[in-house]
C-alpha positions as CSV (number, residue, x, y, z in Angstrom):
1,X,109.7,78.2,68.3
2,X,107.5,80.8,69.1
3,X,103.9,80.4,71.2
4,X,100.4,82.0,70.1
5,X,99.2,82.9,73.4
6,X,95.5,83.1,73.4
7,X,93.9,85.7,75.4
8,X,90.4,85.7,77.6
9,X,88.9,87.7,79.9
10,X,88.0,86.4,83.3
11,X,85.0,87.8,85.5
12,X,82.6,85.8,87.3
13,X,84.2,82.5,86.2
14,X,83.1,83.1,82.9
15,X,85.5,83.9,79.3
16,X,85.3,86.4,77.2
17,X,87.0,87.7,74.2
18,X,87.1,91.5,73.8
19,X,86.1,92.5,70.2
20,X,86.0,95.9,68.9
21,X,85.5,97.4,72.4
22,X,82.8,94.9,74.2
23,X,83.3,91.8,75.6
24,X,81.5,89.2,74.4
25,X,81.1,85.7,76.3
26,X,82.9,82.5,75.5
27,X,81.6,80.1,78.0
28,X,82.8,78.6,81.3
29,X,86.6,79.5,81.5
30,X,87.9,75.8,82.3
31,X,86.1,74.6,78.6
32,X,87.2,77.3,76.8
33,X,91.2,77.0,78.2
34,X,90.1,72.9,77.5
35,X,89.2,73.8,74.0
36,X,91.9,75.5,72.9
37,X,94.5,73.0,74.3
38,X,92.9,70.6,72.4
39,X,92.1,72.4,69.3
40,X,95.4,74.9,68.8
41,X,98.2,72.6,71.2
42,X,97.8,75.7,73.8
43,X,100.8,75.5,76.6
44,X,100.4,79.2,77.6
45,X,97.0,81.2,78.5
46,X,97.2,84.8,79.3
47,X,94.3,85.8,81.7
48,X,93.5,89.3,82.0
49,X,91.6,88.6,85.6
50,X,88.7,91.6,85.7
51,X,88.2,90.8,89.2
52,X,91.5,90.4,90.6
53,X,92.5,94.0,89.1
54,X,89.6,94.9,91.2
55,X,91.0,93.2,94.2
56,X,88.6,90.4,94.5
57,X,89.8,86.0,94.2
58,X,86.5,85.4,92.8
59,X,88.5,83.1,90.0
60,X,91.3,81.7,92.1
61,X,89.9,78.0,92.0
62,X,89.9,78.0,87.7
63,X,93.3,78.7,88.2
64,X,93.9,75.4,90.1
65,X,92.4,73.7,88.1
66,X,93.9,75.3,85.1
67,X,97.8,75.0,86.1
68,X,97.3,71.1,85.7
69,X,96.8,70.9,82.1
70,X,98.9,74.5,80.7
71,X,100.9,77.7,81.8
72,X,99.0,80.0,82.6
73,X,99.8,83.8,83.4
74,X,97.3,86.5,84.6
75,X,96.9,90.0,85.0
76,X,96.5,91.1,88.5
77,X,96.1,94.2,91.0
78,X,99.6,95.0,92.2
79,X,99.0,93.0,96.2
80,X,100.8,90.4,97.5
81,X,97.3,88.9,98.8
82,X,96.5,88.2,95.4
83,X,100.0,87.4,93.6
84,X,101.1,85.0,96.6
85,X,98.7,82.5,96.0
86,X,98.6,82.8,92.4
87,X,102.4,82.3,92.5
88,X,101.9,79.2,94.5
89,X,99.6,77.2,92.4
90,X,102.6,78.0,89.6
91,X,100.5,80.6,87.6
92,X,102.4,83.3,86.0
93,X,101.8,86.5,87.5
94,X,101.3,89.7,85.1
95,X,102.7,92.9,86.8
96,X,102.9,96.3,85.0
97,X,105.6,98.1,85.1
98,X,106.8,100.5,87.0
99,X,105.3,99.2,90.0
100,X,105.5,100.1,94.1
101,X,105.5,97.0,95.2
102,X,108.6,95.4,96.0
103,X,109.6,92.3,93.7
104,X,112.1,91.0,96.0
105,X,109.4,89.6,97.9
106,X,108.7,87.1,95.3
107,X,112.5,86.3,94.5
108,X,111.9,82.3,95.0
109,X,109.2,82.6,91.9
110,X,111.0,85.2,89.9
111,X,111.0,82.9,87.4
112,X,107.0,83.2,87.6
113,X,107.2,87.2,87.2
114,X,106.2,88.7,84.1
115,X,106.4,92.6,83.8
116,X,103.9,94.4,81.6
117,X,105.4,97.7,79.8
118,X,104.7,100.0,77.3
119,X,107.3,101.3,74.5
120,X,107.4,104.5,76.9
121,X,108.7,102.4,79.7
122,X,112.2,103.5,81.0
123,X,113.0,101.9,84.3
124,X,114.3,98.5,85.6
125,X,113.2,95.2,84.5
126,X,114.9,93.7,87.9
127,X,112.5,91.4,89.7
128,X,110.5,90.3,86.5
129,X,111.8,87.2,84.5
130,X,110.4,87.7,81.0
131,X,108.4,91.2,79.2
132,X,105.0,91.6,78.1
133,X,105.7,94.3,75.5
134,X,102.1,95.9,75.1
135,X,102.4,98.2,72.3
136,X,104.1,98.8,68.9
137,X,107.5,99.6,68.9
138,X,110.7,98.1,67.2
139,X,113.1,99.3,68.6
140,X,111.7,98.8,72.4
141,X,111.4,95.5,71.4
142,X,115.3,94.8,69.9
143,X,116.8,97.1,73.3
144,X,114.6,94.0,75.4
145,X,115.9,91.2,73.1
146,X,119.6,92.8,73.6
147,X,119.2,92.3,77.2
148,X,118.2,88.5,76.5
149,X,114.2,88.8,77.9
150,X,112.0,86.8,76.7
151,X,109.5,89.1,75.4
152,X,105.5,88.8,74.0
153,X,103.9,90.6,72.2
154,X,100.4,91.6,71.1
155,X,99.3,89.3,68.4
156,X,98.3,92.8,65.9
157,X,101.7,94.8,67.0
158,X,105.4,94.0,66.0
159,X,103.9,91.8,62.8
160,X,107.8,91.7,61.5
161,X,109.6,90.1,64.3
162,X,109.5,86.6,64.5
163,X,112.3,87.0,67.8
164,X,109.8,87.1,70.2
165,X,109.0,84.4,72.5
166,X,105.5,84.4,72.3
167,X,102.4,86.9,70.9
168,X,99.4,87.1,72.9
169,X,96.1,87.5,71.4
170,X,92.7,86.3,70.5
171,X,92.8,82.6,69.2
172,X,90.7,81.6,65.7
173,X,89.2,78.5,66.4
């Protein structure tokens, strides 16, 4: 079975969906995550945290609050100070790839790590436990199914595959 993954953007405590460039506001973050688990079954949120990537926890209490009712993984600055206690309230932690940070630190919530590459990438996929493939490309995406990662997608790339694990994009409710 494969999930549809909706996508927001966080900043403020406020949604929003990004359309053709500009993002455009959904509401209070915990209604619209509500929403969609009620109106599409949602298990799995993707958050692409516009504060956090700026350094800043402005959001960390939706999360909380979030993690009770669905999976949710987010997109984050590369810093322990922010993926610790993301990782500890059981949210998925987004990290593109290749990073400087050091993954073994996180080894008892591997499980939790999610690496974010593009079809460029070439290094190693230790310390991550599934892919966030963002970006067209067949044959990146069967070399990541050969090495038995569970991979997403972008909801508008890789239309053809139905092996991936999940495709992350905007929901139509």
């Amino acid at each position: 079975m494969m999930l549809e993954v909706p996508l927001i953007y966080l900043k403020g405590k406020k949604a929003y969906k990004k359309k053709l460039g500009t993002l455009k506001p959904m509401g209070s973050a915990i209604k619209v995550a509500k929403k969609f688990k009620e109106q599409l079954g949602t298990e799995l949120i993707h958050v692409v945290d516009l504060d956090a990537l700026q350094g800043k926890k402005t959001n960390y209490d939706i999360y909380d609050h979030l993690t009770f009712s669905m999976y949710v993984q987010i997109e984050v600055k590369p810093d322990p100070k922010l993926i610790k206690p993301l990782l500890g309230l059981n949210a998925r932690v987004v990290i593109e790839l290749p990073t400087k940070l050091d993954l073994k630190q996180f080894e008892d919530k591997k499980r939790l790590l999610v690496g974010k590459i593009t079809p460029r990438f070439r290094g190693s996929l230790e310390g991550v436990y599934d892919i966030y493939l963002d970006g067209e490309s067949p044959a990146k995406l069967r070399e990541l199914l050969k090495k038995k990662k569970r991979v997403f997608v972008n909801k508008d790339q890789n239309k053809k595959s139905d092996k991936v694990f999940g495709r992350i994009g905007h929901p139509e409710l």
